[in-house]
N, C-alpha and C positions, 0 to 999 in steps of 0.2 A: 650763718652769718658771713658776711663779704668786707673783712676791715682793713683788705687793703683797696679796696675800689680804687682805682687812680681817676683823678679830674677828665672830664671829655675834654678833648680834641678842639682848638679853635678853629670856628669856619670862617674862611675868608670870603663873605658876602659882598654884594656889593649895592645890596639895600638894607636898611635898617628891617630888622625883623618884628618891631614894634609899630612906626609909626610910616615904614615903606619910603621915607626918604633916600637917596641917594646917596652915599659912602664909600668912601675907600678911593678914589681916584684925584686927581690936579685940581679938578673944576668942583669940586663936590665937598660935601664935610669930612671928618677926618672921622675913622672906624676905633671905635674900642669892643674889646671882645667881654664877657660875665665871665668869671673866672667860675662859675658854680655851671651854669647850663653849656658856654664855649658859643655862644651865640654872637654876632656882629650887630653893634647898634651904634648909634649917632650917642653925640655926647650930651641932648636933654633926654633921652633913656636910659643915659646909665650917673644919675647924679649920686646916687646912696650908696656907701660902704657900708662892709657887715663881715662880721667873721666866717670864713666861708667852711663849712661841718667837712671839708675832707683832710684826709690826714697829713696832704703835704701842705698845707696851708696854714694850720691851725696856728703854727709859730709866727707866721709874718704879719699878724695882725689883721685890721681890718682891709680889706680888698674891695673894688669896683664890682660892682655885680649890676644887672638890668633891674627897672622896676620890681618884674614879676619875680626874679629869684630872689628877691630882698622882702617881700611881703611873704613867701614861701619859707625860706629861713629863718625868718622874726618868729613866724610860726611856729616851726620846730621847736628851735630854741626855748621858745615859752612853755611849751610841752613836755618837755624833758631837763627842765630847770636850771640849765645850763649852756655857755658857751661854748664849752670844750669838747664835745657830742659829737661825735661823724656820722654822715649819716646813715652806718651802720646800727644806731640805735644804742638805747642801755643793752648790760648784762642783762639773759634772763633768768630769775631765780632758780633757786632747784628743785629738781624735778618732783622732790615730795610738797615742797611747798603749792608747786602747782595743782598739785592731787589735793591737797586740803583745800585753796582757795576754791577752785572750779567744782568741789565736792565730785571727786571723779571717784571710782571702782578702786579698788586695789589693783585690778589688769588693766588699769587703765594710763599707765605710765608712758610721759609724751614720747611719743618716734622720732619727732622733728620739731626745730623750733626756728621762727621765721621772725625777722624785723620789717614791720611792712606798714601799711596808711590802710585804715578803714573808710571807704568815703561815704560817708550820711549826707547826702542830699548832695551838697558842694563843697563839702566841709573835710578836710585830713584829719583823724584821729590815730599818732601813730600809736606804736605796743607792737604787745607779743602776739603771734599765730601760731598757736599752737595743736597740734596733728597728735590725735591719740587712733587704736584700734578702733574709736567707735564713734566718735565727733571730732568735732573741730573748733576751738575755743581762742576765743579774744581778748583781750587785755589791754586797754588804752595806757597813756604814760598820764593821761592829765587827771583822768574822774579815778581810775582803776574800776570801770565797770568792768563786769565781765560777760562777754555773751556765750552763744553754745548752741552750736546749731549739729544733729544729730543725722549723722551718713543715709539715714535711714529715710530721712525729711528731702535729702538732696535730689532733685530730679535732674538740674544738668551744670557740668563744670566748662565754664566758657573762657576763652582767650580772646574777646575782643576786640576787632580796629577800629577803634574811635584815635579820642585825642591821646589817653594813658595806652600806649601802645600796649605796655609791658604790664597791663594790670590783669586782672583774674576776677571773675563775674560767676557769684555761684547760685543758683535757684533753688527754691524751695515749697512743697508742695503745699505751701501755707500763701504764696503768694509774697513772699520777701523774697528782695534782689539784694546780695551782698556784694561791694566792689571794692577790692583788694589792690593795692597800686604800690611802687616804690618797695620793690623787693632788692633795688639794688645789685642787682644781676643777676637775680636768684629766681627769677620769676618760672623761668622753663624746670627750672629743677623742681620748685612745689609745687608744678601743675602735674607734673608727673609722680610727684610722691603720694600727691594726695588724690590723685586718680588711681593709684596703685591700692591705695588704703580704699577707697570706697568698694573700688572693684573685688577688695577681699572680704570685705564688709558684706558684701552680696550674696556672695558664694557662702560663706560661712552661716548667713542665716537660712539660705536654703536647705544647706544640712541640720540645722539646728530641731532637735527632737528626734534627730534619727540615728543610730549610733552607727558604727562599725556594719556597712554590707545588709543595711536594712533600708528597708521603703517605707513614703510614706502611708499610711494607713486611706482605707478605699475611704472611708467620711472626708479627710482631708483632698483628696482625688478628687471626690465629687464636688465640692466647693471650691478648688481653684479652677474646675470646670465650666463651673455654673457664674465663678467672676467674668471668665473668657467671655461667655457667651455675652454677657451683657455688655464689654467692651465691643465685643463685634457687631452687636446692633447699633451701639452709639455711632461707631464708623460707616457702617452699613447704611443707618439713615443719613448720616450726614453728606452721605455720597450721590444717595438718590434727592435729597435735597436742593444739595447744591447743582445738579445735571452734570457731574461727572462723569456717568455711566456712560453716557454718548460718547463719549471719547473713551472708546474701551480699546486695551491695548492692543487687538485684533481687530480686523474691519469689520464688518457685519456680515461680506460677501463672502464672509472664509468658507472654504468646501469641507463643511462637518457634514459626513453621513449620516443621513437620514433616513438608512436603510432599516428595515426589519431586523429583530434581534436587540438593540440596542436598548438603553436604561435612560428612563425620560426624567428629569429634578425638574419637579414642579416648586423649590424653592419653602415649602410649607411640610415640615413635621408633621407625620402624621398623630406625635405626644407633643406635650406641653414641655417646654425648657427643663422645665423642674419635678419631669417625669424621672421617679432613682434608674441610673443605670450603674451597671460596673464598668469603671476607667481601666484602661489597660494600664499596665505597671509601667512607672519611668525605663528610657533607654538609660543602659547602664553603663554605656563608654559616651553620654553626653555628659556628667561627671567629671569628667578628665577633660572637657573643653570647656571655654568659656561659653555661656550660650547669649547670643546674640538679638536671638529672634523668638517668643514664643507666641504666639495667636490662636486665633480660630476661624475657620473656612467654614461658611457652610454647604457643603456639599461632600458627597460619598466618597469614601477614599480613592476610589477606583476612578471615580470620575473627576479627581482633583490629578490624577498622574494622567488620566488622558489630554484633561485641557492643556494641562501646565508644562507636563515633561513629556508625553510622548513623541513618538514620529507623527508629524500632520501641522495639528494644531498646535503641540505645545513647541515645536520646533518656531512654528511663527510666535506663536506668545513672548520664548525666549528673546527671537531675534526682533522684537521690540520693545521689549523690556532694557538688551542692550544699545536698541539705537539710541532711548531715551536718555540713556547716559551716557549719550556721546561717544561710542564703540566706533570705529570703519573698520572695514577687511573682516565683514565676521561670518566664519567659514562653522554651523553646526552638525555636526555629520550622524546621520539616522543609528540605531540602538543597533548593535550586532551581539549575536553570541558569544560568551565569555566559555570555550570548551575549554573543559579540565584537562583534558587528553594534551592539549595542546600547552606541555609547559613553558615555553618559551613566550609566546602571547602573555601568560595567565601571570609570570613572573615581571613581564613588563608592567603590564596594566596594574601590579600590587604594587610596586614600587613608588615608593617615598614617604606610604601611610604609616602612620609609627602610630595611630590610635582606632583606626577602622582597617584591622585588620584580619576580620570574617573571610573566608573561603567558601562563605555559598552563593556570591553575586553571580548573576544570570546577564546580566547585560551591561555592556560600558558603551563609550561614544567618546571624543574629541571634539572638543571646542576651543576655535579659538579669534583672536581679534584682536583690536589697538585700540588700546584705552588710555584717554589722557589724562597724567598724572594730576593728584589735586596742588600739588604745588611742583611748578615751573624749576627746572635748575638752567643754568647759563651752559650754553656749549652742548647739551643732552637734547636728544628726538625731541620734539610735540608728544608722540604717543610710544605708552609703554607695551612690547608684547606680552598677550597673557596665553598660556595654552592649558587649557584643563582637562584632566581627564576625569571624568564622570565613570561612577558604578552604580548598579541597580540592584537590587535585591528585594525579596516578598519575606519580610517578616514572619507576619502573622495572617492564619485566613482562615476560611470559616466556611460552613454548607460544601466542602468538597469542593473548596479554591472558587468556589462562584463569588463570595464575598471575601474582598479585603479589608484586613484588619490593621496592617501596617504596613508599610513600606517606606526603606530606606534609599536614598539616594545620597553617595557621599562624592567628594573630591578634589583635585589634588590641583591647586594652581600656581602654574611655574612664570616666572616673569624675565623680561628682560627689557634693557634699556633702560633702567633704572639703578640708582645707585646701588650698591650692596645687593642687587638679586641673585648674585651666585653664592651669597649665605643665607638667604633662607628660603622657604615653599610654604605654602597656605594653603592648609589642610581643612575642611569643613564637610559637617554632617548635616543631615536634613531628616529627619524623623518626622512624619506622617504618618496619626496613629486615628482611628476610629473612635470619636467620643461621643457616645450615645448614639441617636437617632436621626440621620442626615447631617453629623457636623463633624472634620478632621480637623485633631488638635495639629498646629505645627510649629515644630522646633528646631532649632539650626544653631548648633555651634562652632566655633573655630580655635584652633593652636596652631602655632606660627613655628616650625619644623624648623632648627637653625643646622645649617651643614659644616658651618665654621664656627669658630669664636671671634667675639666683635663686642668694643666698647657699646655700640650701639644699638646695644637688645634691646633695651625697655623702650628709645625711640622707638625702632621699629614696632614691637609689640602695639605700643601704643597710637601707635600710626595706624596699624595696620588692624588694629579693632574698631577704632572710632571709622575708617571709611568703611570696613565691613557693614558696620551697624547701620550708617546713613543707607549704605547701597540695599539689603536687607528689609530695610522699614518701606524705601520704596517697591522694591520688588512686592510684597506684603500687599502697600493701598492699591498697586496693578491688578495683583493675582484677586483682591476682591471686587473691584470693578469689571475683573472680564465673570468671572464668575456670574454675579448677578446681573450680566447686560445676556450673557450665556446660561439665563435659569431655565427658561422652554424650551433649550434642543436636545434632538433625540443626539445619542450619542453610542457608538460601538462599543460593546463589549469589549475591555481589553484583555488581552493576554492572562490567562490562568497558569499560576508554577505547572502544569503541567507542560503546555505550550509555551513556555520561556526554554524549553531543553532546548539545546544546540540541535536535535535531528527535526522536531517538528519548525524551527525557527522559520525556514525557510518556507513552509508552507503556508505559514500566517503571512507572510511577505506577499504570495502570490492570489490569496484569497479577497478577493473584490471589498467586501465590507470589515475587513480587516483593521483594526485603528493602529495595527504596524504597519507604514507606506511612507517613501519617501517622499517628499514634499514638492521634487523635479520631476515625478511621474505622473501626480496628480495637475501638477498645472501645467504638464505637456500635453496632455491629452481636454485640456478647458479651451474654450474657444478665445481667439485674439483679445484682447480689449482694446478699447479706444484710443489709450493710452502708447498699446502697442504699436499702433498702424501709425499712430501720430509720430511716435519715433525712426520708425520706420520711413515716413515723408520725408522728415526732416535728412534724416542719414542721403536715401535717394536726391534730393536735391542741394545736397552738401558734394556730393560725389558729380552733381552735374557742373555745379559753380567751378570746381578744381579741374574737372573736363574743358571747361572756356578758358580759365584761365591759365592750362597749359598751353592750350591753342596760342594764344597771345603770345606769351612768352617763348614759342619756337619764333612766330612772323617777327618779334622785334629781332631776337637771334640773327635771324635770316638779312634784316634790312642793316645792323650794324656791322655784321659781316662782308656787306656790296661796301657798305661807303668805307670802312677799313684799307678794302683794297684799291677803290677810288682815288684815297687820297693817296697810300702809296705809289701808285700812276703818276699821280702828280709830282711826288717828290722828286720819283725818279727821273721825270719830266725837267723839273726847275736844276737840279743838280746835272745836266748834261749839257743844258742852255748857259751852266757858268762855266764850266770847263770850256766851253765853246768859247766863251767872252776872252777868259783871260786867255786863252793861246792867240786871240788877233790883239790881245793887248800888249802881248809880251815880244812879235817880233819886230815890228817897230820900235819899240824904245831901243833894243838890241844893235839895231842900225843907227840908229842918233845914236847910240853911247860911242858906240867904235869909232864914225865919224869925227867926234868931238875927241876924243882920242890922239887922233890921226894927226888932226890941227894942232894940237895939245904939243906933240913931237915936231911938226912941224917949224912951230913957230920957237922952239927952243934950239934945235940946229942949226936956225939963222944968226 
């Protein structure tokens, strides 16, 4: 509750905000301000007084208010059966009371409790919002119905820009839209309380059945298996439906070897979906992270790290994946060996993971780029930098490292040019695991490393999950549209844990059909493209234009330079012609003066 709200601020307009006439100036009507909204209006929009619900007001009786605050507070008022209400609302009963009206659990005791407007259609109904462990319950002041909408039901918690800037927009997989408004100041605080409660609410059910250091059982394995699958076909079709696949996040022309050796995905199982297989067991330090992302690819394990992540193709995949969201400067650097020998290396690259902190990674890399923030600060860059460092790791494999079973890719991204980035880092996992018969489960979690103490953890948190998630879900519809525009090529064999050592590394480097190559070797050795020679004209006759047009600019040099010295000729010329004048100007008068003089004496000695 917020009971001391103080009244907004008057603005001084200089049109009315209702009817757009003119106010506040010599030649115009004369401005009054709503002592409720602080709005400027002419004087036929603000005829009605009314007790205005804030606390410094309630004594002075009834006050000027504009139309629209005076049918909004008639409102309230009627609702809460009284004048003397601020619009912080009633008291809200106690907390057992609320357990008995809402027929809630015994653990079901409210967290948080909020004064706020439910809006049905176009309608305010204010009351209680009330925040337990496991819903979210409503309470009007007029009817006391009560409603109850279950964490479970929630699919998305939204903050809106429409008109109610400050309201709260919650969805529900039933197809009802709740709009929450008039929190009174309190609106960023219960968006975050109760994004805090859903997001525990999540986690908790996913543990739920399993106790202390145990998994869930393979029957349950196999059916949240067999849900994926059928989400990833609804996606799946609706991609090649709609012709999205043409627009795959790699161009068509990309240079995938097509050499001998390599493993062909003709996109078709050779079982049926709902052939049983055994799931591999959950990663057990995703756990300890949020997870953000879980899906299903279809295609081989090995051949989702070659498209996705390796040196070649998945380095371009990456690098359009980030153009699409608006990255510049992005520098991805090809997979090197992580030698253990080499502790100084091995200490760096470990550094900052506080929850993937395995010692058997085989490969890292650096990434990095300018990414612009989702919301703008004043006086701060356009873009933030982000540098990550990447590790790789072979889980799990099979048939003597010819088939992979899992792999992990985790890592670390550090920021700058944003507010508070030198308190925290963003740490995230990627588990790619083999489910069934041509399809990799995948799953990505994140925790948000804080290096200092700051009021503004849960902001950040929260910030920094919800852009995860968006960035995440689109990576996801990328990674399945190249996939399926990418289901008939042949594709190199990658790198087996044997050839991840640091001594063989460098010969997978060197070997022609290798799908370890950097991506500047490969397209050094491609012939020009059109595109190239066209830029290339352009540059050559850029360089000729600036060739003429220095030319020019020495001959005007040249010609300003003659007439410079021209006129000073002249100057010198006109300035020798006046000294000339006045010296025959000057000895004559000289002679008349004396003369006259002479007379002068003359004629006074007589």
């Amino acid at each position: 509750m917020n009971s001391n709200l103080p009244p907004p601020p008057f603005a001084n307009m200089y049109a009315c905000e209702s009817c757009r006439e003119d106010i506040g100036s010599l030649l115009s009507k004369g401005r009054h301000h709503c002592r409720n909204c602080g709005g400027s209006f002419c004087a036929n929009c603000t005829t009605r007084t009314i007790i205005v619900p804030y606390q410094a007001y309630l004594t002075r009786g009834e006050l000027r208010v504009c139309d629209g605050c005076y049918h909004r507070i008639q409102n309230f008022q009627r609702q809460v059966k009284s004048t003397s209400v601020t619009w912080s609302g009633l008291q809200p009963p106690p907390s057992s009371v609320i357990v008995r009206d809402f027929e809630l659990f015994e653990d079901e005791a409210p967290v948080s409790i909020f004064n706020c407007a439910l809006f049905l259609e176009t309608t305010p109904f204010y009351g209680h919002l009330v925040l337990t462990r496991k819903r979210l319950c409503f309470q009007s002041y007029v009817d006391g119905k009560k409603r109850k909408v279950a964490y479970a039901q929630i699919v998305s918690l939204l903050k809106p820009q429409f008109y109610y800037i400050n309201g709260l927009q919650v969805k529900t997989k039933r197809k009802e839209t709740f709009f929450l408004a008039e929190f009174n100041g309190l609106r960023d605080t219960c968006f975050l309380r109760l994004d805090q409660l859903i997001r525990a609410y999540q986690e908790a059910s996913k543990r739920k059945g399993s106790g202390p250091g145990k998994s869930p059982s393979s029957k349950e394995l196999r059916r949240q298996a067999l849900d994926r699958r059928r989400s990833y076909k609804l996606i799946s079709e609706h991609i090649v439906s709609s012709g999205t696949s043409a627009n795959a996040p790699l161009p068509s022309t990309s240079a995938i070897s097509t050499d001998g050796g390599g493993h062909t995905d003709d996109g078709r199982s050779t079982a049926s979906d709902e052939e049983p297989f055994e799931p591999l067991p959950p990663d057990p330090l995703l756990g300890k992270m949020t997870v953000l992302l879980d899906c299903e690819l279809r295609a081989d394990v090995k051949r989702v790290f070659d498209l996705l992540w390796n040196d070649g193709p998945g380095q371009e995949f990456s690098h359009s994946n980030m153009e699409k969201a608006r990255n510049i400067d992005i520098d991805i650097e090809s997979w090197k060996p992580l030698d253990k020998a080499d502790a100084v290396t091995a200490a760096e690259v470990r550094k900052g993971f506080e929850i993937s902190k395995e010692d058997d990674y085989t490969l890292y890399r650096m990434v990095r780029s300018q990414h612009p923030p989702k919301t703008s600060f004043p006086g701060l860059p356009p873009y933030a930098g982000c540098t990550r460092t990447q590790r790789f790791r072979l889980d799990k494999s099979s048939n003597g490292g010819d088939k992979w079973d899992r792999f992990v890719i985790t890592e670390l991204n550090r920021m700058s040019k944003i507010p508070f980035s030198d308190y925290f880092e963003v740490e995230m996992r990627f588990v790619f695991s083999r489910d069934g018969n041509n399809y990799c489960h995948v799953q990505a979690g994140l925790v948000v490393n804080f290096l200092k103490a700051t009021w503004f953890k849960s902001q950040i948190n929260s910030s920094t999950r919800s852009e995860s998630k968006e960035a995440l879900e689109s990576w996801a519809k990328q990674a399945i549209e190249f996939l399926e525009s990418q289901r008939n090529r042949v594709v190199p064999l990658s790198p087996t844990l044997r050839a991840l050592s640091a001594d063989s590394f460098n010969e997978l480097e060197s070997e022609p059909g290798s799908a370890v190559h950097p991506v500047l070797k490969r397209a050094a050795s491609a012939p020009r493209s059109l595109v190239q020679w066209l830029l290339l004209g352009l540059l050559l006759y850029g360089l000729f234009l600036l060739r003429g047009h220095q030319a020019q600019t020495q001959q005007l040099t040249d010609a300003t330079t003659k007439l410079l010295e021209h006129l000073q000729e002249q100057q010198r010329f006109m300035h020798e012609q006046a000294l000339k004048l006045q010296q025959r100007c000057e000895g004559p008068s000289v002679e008349a003066a004396l003369e006259t003089l002479q007379r002068f004496v003359d004629t006074s000695t007589k």
